[in-house]
C-alpha positions as CSV (number, residue, x, y, z in Angstrom):
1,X,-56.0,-20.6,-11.6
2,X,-57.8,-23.2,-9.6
3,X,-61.5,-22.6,-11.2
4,X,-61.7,-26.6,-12.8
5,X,-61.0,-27.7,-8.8
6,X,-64.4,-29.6,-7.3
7,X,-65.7,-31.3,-4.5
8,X,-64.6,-34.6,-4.5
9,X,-61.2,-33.9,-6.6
10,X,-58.2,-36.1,-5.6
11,X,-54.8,-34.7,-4.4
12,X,-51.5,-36.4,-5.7
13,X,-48.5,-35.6,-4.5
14,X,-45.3,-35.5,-6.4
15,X,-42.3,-36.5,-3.8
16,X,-39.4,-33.7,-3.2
17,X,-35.8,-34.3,-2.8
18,X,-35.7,-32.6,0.4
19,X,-36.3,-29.0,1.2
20,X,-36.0,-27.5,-2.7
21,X,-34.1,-24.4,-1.5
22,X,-37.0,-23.7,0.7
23,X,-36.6,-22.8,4.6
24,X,-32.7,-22.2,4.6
25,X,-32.6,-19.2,7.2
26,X,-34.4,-21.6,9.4
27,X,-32.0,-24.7,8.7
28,X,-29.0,-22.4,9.2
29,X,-30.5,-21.5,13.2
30,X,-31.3,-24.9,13.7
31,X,-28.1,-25.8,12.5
32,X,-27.0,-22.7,15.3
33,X,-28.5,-23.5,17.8
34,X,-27.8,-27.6,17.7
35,X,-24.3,-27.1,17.2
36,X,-24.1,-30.1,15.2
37,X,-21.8,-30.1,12.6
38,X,-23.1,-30.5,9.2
39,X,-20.2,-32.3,7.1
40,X,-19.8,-35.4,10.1
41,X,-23.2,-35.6,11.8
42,X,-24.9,-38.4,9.9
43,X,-28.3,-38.9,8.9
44,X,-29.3,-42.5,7.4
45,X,-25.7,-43.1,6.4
46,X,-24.3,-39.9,5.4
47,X,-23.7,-36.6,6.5
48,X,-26.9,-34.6,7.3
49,X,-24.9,-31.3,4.9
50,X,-25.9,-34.0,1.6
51,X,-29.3,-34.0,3.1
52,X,-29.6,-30.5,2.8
53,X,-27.8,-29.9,-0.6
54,X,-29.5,-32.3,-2.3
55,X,-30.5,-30.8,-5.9
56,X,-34.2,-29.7,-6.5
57,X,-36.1,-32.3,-8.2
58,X,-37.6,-30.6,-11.6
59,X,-40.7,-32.6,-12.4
60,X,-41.4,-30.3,-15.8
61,X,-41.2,-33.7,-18.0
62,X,-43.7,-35.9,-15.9
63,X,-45.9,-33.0,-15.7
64,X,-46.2,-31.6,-19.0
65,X,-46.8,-35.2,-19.9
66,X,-49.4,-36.1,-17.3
67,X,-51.2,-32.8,-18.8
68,X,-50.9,-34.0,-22.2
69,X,-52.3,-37.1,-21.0
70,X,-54.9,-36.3,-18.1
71,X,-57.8,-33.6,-17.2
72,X,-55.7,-32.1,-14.1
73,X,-57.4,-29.6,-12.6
74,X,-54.4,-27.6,-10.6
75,X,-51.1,-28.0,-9.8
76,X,-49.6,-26.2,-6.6
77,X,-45.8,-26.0,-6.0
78,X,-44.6,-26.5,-2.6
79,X,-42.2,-23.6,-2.4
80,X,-41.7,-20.9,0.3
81,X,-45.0,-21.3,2.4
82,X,-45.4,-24.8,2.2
83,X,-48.8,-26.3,2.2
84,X,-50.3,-23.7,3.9
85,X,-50.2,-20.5,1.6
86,X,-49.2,-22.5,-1.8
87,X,-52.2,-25.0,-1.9
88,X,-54.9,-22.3,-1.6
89,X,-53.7,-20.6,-4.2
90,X,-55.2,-23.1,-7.0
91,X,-58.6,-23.7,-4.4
92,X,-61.9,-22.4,-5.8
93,X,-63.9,-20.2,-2.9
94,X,-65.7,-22.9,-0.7
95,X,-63.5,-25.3,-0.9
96,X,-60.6,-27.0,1.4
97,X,-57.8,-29.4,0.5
98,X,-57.9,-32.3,3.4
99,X,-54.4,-33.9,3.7
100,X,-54.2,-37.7,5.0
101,X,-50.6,-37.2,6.7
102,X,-50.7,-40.5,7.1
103,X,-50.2,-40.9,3.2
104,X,-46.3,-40.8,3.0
105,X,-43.3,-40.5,5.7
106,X,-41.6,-37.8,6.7
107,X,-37.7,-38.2,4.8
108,X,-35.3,-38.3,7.4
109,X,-33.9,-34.5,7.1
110,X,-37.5,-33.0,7.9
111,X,-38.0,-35.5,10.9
112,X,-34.2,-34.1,12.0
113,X,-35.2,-30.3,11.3
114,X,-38.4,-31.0,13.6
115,X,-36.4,-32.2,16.3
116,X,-33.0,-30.9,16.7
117,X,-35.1,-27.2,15.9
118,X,-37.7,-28.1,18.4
119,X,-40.0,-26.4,15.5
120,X,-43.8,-27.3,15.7
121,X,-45.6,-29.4,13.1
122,X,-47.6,-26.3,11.9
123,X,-44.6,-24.3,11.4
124,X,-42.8,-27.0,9.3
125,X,-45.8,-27.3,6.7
126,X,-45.7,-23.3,6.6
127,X,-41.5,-23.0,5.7
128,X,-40.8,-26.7,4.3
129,X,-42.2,-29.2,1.9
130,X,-41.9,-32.3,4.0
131,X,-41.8,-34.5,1.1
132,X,-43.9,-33.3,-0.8
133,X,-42.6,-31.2,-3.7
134,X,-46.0,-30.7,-5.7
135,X,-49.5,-31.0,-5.2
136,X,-52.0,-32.1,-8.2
137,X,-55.5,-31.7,-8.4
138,X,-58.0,-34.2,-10.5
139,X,-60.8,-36.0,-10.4
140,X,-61.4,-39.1,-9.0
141,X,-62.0,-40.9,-12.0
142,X,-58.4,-39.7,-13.6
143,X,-56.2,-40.7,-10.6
144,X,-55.4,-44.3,-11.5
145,X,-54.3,-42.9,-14.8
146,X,-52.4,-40.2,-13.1
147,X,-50.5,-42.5,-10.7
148,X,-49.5,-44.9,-13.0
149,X,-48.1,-42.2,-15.2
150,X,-46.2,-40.3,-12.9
151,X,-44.7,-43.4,-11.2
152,X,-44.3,-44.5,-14.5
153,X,-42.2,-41.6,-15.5
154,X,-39.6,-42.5,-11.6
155,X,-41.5,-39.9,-9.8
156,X,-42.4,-41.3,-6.1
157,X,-46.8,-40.1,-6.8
158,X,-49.7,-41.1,-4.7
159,X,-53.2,-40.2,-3.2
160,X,-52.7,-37.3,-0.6
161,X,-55.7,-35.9,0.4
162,X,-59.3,-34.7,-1.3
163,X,-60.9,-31.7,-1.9
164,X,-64.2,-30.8,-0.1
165,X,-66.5,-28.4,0.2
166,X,-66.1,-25.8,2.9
167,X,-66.9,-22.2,4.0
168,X,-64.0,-22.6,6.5
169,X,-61.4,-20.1,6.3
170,X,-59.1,-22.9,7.0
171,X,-58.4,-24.1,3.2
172,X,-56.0,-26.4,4.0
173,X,-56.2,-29.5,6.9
174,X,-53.6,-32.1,7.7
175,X,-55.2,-34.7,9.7
């Protein structure tokens, strides 16, 4: 429910596998309206339609284990509404989840959605993941431990963003 989430918590981010089912009506127009051809236009090697069927990652395992393991706060799954409807969801009133977007890289089939879609930054944090398939909230002193755990269990984990305190109505920044 969110109510263990504090000033000063630390974000981690659990990377996706690429859009998780999440966002198809808008791949399909983009898909439309670029005319490409999913099965022979390639993306880093191989055709973009791999990219986009690429299974879900299910990170059940490395998370039941980093609970079993470390004081986590909340977890938010990146699913339909991306960062901006699924993180507040597990924010206490007064606070705000501030993303470093500078933390990870874009994987190749959301920096081709962006462009061949002409869709605007905002809107791709509302309808995909980007990369990030999860969203864990901890405090500071329990990240190290976190990290290490997760990574140590293959999932691609690291710092993305705090929590503060805020009356904003804006819970969630990407700067």
């Amino acid at each position: 429910d969110g109510s263990r989430v504090a000033e000063g918590d630390v974000l981690i981010a659990l990377g996706s596998s690429g859009p998780h089912s999440n966002g198809y009506s808008l791949v399909r127009k983009i898909i439309d309206v670029s005319g490409c051809d999913p099965q022979t236009t390639l993306l880093e090697g191989k055709p973009l339609a791999d990219h986009l069927l690429e299974p879900t990652r299910i990170y059940v395992k490395s998370v039941l284990e980093l609970i079993e393991n470390v004081d986590v706060h909340a977890i938010a799954h990146l699913t339909g509404g991306g960062f901006w409807e699924n993180i507040p969801r597990v924010l206490p009133e007064n606070t705000q989840a501030v993303i470093n977007e500078s933390s990870w890289q874009w994987p190749a089939i959301f920096t081709w959605l962006q462009t061949a879609g002409n869709v605007s930054r905002h809107e791709m944090y509302r309808t995909f993941n980007c990369g990030v398939g999860m969203v864990i909230a901890l405090s500071a002193p329990e990240a190290d431990k976190a990290l290490a755990l997760l990574n140590e269990k293959g999932e691609n984990a690291w710092k993305i963003g705090i929590i503060k305190a805020s009356d904003s109505e804006q819970r969630v920044v990407i700067e």
